[in-house]
Every structure is written in structure tokens, then in C-alpha cells.
PDB file of N, CA, C and O in Angstrom, chain B, residues numbered from 101:
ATOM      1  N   UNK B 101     -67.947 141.999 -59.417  1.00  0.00           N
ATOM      2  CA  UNK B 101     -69.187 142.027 -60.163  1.00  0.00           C
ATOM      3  C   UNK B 101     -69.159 140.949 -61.252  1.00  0.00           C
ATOM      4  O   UNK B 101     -68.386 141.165 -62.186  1.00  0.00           O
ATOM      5  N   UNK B 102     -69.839 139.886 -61.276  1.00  0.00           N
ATOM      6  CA  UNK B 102     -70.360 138.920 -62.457  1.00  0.00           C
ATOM      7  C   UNK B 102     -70.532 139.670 -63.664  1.00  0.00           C
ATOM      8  O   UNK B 102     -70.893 140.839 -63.799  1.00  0.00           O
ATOM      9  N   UNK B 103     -70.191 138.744 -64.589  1.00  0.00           N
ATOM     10  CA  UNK B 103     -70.248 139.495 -65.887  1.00  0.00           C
ATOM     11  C   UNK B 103     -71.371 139.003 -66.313  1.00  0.00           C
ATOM     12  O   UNK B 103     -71.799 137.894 -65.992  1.00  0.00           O
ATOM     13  N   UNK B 104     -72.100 140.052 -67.309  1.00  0.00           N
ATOM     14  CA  UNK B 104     -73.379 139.963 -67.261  1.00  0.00           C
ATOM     15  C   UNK B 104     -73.590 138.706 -68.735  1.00  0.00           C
ATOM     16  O   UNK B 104     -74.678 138.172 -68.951  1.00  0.00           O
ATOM     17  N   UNK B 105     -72.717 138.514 -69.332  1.00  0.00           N
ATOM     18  CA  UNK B 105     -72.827 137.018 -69.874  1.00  0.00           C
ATOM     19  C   UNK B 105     -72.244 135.629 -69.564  1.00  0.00           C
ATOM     20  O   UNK B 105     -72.130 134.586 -70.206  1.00  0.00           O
ATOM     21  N   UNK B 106     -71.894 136.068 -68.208  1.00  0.00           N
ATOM     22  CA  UNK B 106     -71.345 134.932 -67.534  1.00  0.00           C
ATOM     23  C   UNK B 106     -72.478 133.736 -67.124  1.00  0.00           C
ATOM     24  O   UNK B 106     -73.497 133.927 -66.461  1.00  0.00           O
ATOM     25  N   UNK B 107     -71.930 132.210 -67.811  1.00  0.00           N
ATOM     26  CA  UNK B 107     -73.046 131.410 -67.916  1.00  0.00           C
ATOM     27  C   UNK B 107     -74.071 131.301 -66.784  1.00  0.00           C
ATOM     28  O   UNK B 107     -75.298 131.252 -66.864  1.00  0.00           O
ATOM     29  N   UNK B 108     -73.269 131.276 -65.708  1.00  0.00           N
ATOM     30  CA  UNK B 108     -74.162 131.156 -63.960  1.00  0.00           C
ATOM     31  C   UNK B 108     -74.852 132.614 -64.004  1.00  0.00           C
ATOM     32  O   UNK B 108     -75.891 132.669 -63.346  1.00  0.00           O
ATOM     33  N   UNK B 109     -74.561 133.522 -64.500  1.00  0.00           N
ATOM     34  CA  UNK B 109     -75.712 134.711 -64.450  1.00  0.00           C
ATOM     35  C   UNK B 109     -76.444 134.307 -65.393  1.00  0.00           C
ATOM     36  O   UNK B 109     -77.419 133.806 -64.833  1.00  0.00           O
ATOM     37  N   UNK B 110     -76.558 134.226 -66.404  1.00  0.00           N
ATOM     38  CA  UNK B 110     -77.531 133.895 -67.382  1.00  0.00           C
ATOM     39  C   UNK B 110     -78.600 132.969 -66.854  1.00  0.00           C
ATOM     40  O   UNK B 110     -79.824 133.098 -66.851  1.00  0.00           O
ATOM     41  N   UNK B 111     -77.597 131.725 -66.278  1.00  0.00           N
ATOM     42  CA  UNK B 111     -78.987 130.960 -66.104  1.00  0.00           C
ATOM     43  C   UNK B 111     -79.880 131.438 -64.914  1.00  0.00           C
ATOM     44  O   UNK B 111     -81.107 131.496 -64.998  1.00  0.00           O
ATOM     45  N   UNK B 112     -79.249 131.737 -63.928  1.00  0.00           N
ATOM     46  CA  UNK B 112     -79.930 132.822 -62.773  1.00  0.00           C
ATOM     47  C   UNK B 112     -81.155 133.966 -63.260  1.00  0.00           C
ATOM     48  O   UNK B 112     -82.142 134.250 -62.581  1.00  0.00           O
ATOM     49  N   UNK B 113     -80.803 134.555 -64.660  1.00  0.00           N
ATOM     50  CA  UNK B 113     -81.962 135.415 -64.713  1.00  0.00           C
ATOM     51  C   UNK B 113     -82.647 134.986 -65.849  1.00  0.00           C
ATOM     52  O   UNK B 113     -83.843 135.194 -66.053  1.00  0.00           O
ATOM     53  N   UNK B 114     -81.779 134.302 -66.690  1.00  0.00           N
ATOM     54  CA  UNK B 114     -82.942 133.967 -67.969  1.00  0.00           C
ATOM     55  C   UNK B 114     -83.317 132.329 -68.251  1.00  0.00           C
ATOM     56  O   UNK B 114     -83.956 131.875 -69.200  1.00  0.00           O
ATOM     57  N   UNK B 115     -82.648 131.528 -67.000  1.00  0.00           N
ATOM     58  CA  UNK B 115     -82.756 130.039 -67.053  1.00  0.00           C
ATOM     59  C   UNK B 115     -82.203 129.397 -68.886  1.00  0.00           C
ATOM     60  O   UNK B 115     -82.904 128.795 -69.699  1.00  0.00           O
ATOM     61  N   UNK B 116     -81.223 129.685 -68.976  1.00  0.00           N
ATOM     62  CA  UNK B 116     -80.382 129.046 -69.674  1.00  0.00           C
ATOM     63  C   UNK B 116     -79.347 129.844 -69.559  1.00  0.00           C
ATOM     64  O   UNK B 116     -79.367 130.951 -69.021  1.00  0.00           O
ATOM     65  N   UNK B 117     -78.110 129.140 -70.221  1.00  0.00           N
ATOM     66  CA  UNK B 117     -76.368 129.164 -70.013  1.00  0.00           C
ATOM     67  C   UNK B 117     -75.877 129.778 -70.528  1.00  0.00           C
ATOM     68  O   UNK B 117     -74.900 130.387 -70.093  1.00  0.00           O
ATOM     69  N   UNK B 118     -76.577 129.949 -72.281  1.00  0.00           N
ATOM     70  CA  UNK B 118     -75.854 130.783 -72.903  1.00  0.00           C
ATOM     71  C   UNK B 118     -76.698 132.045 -73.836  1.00  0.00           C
ATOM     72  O   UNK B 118     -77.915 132.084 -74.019  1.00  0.00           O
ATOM     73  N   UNK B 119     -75.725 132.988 -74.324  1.00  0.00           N
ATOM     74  CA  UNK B 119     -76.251 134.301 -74.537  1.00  0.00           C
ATOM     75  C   UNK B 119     -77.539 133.989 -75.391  1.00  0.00           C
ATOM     76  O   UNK B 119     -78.372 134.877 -75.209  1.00  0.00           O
ATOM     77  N   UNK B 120     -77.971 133.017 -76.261  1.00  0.00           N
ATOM     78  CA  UNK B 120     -78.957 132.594 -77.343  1.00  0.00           C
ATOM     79  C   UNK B 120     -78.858 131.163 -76.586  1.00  0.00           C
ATOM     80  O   UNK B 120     -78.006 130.384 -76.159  1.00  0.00           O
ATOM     81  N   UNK B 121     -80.547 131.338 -76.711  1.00  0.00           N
ATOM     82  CA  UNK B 121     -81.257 129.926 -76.359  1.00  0.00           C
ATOM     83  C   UNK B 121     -80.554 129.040 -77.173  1.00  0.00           C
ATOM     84  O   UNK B 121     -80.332 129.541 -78.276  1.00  0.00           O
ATOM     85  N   UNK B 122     -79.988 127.561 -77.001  1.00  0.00           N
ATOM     86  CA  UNK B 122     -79.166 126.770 -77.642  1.00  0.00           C
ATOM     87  C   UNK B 122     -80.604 126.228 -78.716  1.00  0.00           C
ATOM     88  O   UNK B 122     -80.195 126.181 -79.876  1.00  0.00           O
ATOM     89  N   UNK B 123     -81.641 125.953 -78.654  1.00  0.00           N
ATOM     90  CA  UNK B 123     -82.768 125.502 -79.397  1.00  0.00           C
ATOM     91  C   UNK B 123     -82.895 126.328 -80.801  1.00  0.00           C
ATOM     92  O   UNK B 123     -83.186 125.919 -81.925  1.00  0.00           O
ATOM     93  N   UNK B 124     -82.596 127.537 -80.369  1.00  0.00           N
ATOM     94  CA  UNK B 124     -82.771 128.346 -81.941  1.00  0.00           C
ATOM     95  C   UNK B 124     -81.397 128.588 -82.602  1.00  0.00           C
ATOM     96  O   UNK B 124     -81.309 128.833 -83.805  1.00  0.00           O
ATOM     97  N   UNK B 125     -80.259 128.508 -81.730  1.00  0.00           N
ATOM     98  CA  UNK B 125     -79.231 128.165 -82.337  1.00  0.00           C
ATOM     99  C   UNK B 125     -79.058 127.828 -84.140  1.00  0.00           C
ATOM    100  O   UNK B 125     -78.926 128.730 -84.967  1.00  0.00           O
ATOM    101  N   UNK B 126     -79.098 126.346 -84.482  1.00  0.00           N
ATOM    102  CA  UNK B 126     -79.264 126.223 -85.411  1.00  0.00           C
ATOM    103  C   UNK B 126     -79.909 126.594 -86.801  1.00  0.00           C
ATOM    104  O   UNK B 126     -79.462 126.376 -87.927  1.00  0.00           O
ATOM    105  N   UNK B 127     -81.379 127.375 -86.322  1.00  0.00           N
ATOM    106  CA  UNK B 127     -81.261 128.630 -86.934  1.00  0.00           C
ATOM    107  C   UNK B 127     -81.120 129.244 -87.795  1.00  0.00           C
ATOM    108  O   UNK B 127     -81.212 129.343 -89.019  1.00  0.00           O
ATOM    109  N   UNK B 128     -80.629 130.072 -86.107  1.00  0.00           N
ATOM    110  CA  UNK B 128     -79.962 131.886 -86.612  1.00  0.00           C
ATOM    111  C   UNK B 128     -78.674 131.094 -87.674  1.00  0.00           C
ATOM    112  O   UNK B 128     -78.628 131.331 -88.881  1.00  0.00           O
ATOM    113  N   UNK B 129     -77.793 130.245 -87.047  1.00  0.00           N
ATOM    114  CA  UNK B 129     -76.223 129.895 -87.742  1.00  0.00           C
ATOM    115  C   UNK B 129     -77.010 129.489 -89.110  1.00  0.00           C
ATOM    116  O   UNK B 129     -77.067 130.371 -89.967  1.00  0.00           O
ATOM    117  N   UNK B 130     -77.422 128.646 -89.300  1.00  0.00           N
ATOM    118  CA  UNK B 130     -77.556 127.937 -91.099  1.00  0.00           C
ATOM    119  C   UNK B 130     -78.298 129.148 -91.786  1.00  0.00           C
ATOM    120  O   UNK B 130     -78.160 129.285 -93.002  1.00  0.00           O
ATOM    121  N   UNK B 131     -78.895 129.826 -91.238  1.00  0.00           N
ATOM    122  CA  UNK B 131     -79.088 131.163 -91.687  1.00  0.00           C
ATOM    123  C   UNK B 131     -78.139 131.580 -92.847  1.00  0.00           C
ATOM    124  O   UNK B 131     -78.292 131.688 -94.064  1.00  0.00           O
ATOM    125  N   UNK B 132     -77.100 131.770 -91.992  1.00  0.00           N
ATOM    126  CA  UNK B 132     -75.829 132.822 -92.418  1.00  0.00           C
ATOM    127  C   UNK B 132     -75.467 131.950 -93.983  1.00  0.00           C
ATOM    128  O   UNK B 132     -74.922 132.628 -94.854  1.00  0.00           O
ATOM    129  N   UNK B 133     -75.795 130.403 -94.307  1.00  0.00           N
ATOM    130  CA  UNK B 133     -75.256 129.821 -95.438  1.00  0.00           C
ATOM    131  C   UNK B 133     -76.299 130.363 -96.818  1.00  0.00           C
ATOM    132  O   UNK B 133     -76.044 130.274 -98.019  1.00  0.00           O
ATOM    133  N   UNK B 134     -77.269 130.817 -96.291  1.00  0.00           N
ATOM    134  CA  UNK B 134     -78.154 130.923 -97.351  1.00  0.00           C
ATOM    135  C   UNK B 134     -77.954 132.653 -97.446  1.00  0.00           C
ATOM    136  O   UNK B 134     -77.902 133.149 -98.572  1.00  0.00           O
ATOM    137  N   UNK B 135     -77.893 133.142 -96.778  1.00  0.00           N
ATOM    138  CA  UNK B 135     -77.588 135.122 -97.028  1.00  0.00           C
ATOM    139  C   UNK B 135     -76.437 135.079 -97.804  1.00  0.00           C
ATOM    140  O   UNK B 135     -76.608 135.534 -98.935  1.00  0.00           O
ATOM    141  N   UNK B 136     -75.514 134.747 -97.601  1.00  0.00           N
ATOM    142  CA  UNK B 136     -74.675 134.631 -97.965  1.00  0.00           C
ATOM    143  C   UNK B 136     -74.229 134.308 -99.498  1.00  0.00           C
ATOM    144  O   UNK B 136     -73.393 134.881-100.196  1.00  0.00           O
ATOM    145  N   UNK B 137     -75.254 132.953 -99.847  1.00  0.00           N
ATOM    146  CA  UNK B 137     -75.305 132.470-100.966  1.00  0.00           C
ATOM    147  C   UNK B 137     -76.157 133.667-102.191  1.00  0.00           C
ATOM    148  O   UNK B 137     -75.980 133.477-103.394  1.00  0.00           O
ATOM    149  N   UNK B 138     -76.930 134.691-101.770  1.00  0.00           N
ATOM    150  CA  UNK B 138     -77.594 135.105-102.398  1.00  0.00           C
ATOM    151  C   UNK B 138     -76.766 136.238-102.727  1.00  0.00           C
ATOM    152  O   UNK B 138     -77.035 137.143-103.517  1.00  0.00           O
ATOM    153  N   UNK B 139     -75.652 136.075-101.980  1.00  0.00           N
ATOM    154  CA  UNK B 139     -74.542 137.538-102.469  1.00  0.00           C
ATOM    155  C   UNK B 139     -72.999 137.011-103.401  1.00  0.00           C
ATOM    156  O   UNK B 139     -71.857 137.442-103.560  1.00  0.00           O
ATOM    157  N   UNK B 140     -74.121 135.410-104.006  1.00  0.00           N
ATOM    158  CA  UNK B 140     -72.715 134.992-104.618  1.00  0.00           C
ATOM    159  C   UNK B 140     -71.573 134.601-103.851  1.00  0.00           C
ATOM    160  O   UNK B 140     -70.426 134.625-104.297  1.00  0.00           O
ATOM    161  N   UNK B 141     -71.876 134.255-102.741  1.00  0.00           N
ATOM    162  CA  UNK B 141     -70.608 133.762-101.935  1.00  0.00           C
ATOM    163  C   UNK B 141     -70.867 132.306-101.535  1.00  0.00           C
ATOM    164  O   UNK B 141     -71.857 131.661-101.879  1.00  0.00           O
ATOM    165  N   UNK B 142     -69.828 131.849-100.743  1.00  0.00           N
ATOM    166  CA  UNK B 142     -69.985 130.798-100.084  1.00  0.00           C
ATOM    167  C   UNK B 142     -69.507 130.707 -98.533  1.00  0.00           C
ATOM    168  O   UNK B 142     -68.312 131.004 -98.493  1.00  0.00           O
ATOM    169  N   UNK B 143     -69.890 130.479 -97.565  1.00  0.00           N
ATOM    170  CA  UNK B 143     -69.643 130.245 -96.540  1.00  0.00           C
ATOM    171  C   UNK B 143     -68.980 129.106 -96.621  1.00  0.00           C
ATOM    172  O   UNK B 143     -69.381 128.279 -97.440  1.00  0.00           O
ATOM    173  N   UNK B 144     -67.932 128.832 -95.873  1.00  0.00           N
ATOM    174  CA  UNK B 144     -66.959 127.846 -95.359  1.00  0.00           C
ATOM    175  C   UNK B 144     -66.824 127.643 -93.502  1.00  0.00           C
ATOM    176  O   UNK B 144     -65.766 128.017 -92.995  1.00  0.00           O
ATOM    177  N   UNK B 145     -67.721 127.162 -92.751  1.00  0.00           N
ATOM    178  CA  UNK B 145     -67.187 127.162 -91.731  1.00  0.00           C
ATOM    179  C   UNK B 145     -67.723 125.379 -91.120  1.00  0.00           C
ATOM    180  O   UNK B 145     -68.716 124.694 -91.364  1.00  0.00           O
ATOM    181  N   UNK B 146     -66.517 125.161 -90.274  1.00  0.00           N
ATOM    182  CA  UNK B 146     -66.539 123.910 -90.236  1.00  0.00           C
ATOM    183  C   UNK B 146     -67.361 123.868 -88.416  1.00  0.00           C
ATOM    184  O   UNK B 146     -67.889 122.843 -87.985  1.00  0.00           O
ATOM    185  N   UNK B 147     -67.299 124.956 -87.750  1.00  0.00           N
ATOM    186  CA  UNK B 147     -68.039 124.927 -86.459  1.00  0.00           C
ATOM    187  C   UNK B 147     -68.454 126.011 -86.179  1.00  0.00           C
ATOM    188  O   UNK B 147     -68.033 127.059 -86.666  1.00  0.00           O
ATOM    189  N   UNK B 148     -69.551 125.883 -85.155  1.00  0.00           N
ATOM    190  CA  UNK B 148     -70.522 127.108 -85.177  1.00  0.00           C
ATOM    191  C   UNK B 148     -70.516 127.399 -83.494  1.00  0.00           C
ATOM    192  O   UNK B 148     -70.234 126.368 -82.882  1.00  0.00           O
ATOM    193  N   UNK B 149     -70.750 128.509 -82.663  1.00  0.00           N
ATOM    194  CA  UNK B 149     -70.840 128.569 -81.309  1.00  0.00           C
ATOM    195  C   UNK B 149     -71.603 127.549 -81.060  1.00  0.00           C
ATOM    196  O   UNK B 149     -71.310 126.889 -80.064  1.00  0.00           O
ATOM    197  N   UNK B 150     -72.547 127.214 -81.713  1.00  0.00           N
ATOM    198  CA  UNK B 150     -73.366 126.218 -80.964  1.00  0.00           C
ATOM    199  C   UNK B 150     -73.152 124.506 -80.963  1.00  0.00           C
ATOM    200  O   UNK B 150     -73.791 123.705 -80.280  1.00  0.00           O
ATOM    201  N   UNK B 151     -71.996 124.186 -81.992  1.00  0.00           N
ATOM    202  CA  UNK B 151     -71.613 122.903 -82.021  1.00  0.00           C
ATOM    203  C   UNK B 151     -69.989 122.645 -81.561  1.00  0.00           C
ATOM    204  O   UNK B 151     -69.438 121.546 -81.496  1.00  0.00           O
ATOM    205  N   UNK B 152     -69.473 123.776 -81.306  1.00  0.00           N
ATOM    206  CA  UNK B 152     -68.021 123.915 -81.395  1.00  0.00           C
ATOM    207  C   UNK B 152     -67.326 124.568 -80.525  1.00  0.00           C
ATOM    208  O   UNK B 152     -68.005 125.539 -80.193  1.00  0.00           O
ATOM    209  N   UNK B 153     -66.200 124.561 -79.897  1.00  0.00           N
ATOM    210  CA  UNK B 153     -65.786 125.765 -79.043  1.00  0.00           C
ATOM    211  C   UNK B 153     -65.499 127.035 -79.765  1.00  0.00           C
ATOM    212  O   UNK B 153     -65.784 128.066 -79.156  1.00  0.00           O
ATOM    213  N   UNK B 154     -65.059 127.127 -80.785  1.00  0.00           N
ATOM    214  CA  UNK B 154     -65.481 128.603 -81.587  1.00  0.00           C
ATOM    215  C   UNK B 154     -66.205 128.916 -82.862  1.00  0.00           C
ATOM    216  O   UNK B 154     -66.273 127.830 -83.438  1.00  0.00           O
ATOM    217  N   UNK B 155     -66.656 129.629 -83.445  1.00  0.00           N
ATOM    218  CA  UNK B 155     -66.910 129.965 -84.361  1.00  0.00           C
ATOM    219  C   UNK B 155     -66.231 130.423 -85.619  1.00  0.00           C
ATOM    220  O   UNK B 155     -66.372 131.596 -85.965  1.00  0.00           O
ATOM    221  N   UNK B 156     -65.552 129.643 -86.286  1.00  0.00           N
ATOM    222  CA  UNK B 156     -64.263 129.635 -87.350  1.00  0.00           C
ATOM    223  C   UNK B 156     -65.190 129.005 -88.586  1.00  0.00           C
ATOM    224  O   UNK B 156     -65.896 128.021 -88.806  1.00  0.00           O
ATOM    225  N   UNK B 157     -64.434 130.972 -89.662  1.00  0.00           N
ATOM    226  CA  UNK B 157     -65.095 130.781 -90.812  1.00  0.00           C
ATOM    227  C   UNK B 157     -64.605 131.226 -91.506  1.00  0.00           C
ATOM    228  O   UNK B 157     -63.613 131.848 -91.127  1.00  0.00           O
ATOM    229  N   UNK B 158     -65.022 131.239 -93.419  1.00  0.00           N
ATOM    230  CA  UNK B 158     -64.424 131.793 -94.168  1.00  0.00           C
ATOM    231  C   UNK B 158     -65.462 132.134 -95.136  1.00  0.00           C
ATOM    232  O   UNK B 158     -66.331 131.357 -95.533  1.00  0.00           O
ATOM    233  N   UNK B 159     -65.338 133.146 -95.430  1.00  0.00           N
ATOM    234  CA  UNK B 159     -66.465 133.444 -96.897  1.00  0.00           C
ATOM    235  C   UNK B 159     -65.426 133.722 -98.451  1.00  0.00           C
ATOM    236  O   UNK B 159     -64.566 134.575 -98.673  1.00  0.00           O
ATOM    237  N   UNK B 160     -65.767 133.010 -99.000  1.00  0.00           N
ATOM    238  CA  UNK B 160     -64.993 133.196-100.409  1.00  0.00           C
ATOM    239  C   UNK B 160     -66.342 133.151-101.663  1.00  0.00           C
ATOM    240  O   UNK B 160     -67.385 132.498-101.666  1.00  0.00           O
ATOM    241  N   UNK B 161     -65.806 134.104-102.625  1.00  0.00           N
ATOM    242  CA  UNK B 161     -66.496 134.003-103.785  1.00  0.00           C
ATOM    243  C   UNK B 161     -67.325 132.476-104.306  1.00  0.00           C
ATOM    244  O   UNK B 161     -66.660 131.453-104.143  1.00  0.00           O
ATOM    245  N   UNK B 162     -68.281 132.369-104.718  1.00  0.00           N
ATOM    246  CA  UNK B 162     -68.881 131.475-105.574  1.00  0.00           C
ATOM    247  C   UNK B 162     -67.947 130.549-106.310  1.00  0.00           C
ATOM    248  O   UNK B 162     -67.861 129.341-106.088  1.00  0.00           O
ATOM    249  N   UNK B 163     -67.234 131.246-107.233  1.00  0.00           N
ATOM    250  CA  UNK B 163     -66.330 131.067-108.111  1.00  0.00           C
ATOM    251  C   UNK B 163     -64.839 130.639-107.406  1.00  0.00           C
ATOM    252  O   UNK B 163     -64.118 129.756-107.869  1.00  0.00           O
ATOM    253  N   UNK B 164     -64.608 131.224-106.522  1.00  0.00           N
ATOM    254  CA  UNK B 164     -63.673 130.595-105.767  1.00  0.00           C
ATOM    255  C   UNK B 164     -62.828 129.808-106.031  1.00  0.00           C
ATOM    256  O   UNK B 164     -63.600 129.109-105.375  1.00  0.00           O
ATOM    257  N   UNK B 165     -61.336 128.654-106.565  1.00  0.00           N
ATOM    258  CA  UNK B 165     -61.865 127.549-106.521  1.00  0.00           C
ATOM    259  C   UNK B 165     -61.426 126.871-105.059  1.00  0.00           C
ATOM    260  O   UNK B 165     -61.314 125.650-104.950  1.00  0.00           O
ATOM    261  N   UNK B 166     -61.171 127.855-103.863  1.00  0.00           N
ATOM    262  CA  UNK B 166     -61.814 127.335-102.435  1.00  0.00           C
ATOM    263  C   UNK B 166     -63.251 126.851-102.107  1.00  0.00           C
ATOM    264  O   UNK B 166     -63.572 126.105-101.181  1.00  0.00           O
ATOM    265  N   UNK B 167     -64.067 127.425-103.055  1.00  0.00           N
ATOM    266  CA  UNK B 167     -65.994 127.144-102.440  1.00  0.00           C
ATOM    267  C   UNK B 167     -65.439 125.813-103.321  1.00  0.00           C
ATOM    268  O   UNK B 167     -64.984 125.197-102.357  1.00  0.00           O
ATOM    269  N   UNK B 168     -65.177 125.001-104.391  1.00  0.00           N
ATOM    270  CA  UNK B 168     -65.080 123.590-105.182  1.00  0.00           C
ATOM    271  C   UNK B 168     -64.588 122.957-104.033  1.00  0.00           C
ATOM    272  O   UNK B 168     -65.381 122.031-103.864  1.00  0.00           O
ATOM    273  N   UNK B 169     -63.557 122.898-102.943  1.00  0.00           N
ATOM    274  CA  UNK B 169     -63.260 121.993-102.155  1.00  0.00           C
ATOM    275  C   UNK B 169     -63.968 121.631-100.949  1.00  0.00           C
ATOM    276  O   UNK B 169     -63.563 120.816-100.120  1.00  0.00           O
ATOM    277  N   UNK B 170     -65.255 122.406-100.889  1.00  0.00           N
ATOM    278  CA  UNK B 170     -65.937 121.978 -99.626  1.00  0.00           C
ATOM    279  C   UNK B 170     -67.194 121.964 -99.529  1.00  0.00           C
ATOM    280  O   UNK B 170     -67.810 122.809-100.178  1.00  0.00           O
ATOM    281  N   UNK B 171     -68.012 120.911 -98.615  1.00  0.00           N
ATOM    282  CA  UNK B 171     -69.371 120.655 -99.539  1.00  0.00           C
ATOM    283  C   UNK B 171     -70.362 121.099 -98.435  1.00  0.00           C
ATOM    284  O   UNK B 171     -69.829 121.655 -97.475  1.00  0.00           O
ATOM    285  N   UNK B 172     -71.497 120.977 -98.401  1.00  0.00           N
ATOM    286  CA  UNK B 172     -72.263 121.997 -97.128  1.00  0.00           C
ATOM    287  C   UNK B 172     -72.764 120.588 -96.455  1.00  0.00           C
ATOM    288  O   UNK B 172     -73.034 119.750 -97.316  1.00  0.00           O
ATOM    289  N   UNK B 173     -72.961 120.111 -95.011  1.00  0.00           N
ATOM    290  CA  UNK B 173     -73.926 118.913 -94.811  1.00  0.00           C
ATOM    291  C   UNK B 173     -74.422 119.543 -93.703  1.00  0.00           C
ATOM    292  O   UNK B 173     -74.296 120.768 -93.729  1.00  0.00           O
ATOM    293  N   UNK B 174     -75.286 118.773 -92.116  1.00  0.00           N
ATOM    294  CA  UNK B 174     -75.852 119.126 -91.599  1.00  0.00           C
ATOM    295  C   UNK B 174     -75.689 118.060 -90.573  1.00  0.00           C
ATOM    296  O   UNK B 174     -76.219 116.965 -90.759  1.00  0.00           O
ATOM    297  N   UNK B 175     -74.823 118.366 -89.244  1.00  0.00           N
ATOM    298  CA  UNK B 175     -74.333 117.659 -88.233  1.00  0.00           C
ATOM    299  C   UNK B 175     -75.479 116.777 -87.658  1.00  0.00           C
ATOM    300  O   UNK B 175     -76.659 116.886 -87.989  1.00  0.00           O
ATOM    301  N   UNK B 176     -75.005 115.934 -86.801  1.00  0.00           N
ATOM    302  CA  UNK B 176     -76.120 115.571 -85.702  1.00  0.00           C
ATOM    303  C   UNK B 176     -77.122 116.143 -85.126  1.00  0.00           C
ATOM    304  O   UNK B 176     -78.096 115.522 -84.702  1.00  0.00           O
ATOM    305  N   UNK B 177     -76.895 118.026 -85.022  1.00  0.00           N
ATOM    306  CA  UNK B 177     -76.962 118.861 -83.881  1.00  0.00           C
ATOM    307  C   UNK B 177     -77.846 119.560 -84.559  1.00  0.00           C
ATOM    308  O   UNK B 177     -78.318 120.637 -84.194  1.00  0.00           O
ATOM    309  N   UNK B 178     -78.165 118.823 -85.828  1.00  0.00           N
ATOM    310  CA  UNK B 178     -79.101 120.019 -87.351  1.00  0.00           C
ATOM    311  C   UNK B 178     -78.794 121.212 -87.463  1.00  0.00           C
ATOM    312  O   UNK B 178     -79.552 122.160 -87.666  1.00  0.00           O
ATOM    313  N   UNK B 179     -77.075 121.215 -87.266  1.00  0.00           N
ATOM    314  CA  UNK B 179     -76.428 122.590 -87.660  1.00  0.00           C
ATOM    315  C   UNK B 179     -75.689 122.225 -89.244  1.00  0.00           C
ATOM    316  O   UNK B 179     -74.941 121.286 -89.519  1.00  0.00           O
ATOM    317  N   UNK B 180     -76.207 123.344 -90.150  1.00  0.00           N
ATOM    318  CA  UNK B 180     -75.368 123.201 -91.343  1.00  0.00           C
ATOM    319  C   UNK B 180     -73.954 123.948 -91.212  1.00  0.00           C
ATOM    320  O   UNK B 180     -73.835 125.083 -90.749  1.00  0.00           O
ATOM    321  N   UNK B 181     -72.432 122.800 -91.894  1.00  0.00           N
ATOM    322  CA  UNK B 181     -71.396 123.090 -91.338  1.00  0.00           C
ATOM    323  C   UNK B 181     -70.661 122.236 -92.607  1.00  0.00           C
ATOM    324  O   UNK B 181     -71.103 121.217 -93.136  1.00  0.00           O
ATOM    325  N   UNK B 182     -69.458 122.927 -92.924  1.00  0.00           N
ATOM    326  CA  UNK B 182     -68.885 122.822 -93.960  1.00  0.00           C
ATOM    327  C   UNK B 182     -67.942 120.968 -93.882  1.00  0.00           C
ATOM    328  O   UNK B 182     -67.717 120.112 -93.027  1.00  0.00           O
ATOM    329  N   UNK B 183     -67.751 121.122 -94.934  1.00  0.00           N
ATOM    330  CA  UNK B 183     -66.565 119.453 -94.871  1.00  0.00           C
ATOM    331  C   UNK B 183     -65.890 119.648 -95.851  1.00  0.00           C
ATOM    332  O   UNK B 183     -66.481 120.023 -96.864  1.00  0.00           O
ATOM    333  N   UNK B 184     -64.616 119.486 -95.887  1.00  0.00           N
ATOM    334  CA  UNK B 184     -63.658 119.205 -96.875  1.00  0.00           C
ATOM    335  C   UNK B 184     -64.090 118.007 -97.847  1.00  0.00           C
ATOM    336  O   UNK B 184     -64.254 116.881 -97.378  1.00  0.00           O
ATOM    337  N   UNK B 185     -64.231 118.209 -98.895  1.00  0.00           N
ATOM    338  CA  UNK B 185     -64.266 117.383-100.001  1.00  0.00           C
ATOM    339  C   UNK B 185     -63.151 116.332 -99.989  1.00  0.00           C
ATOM    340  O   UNK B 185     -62.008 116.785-100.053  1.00  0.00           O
ATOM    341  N   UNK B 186     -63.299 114.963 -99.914  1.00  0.00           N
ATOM    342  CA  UNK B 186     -62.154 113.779 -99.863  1.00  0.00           C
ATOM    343  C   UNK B 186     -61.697 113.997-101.649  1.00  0.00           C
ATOM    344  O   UNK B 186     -62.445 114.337-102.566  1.00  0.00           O
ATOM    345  N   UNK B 187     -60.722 113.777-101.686  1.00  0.00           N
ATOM    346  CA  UNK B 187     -60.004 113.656-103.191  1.00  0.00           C
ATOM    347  C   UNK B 187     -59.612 111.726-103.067  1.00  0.00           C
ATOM    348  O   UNK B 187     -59.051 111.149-103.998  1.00  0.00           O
TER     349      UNK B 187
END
């Protein structure tokens, strides 16, 4: 039995590959930098399912001084995604 998020089923019943339309992608993800921010935190993640092979992240306090080393920009892919600050 195919798994029911297996990419060739997906596109078979919903004509695309993956579990979320890749178009709204960007998004739902830059979403998560601004919720986040309103709880005094900071998101840290340098890739998102939709630009990356995984989704690797970190949330640390505002105050942090991890949130001082990394700055927010917005890839090619108009996904917002973290960068290490150059010293």
C-alpha cells in the first residue's frame, strides 16, 4: 500500500508532489518569524521544508545574546530564513 504522502500519490490525486502546495509555502513558513516575534522571541532557522531538505530551527528569547548573532533576510525562493551575522 502507497503511503498516503508519498510524492507519486499526491501528485496522482491532488496534482502536486508535496503535502502543501509549494506556492503558499513561503507563506505559511515566514509566518512562523512574525508569531513568534510577538511572543518576544526570535526564530533562528536557516532552512525551511520548502527551500531545504529539512526544516532546522531554533527559537531563543529576544534578549538572547543568540537572537544578536543572526539577522533575518529573504532567499531567492521569497522564503524568510536566518544568516549568521559575519564578525
Amino acid at each position: 500500500m502507497r503511503q498516503y504522502w508519498e510524492k507519486s500519490a499526491l501528485k496522482n490525486r491532488f496534482g502536486f508532489d508535496s503535502p502543501c502546495p509549494m506556492h503558499v509555502l513561503p507563506l505559511l513558513c515566514n509566518s512562523d518569524f512574525f508569531g513568534i516575534a510577538e511572543i518576544h522571541g526570535q526564530l533562528i532557522r536557516c532552512g525551511t521544508c520548502g527551500n531545504s531538505d529539512v526544516c532546522d530551527y531554533l527559537v531563543v528569547g529576544s534578549k538572547n545574546p543568540i537572537a544578536s548573532e543572526y539577522t533575518t533576510v529573504t532567499d531567492e525562493g521569497g522564503f524568510l530564513v536566518s544568516r549568521r551575522e559575519e564578525e
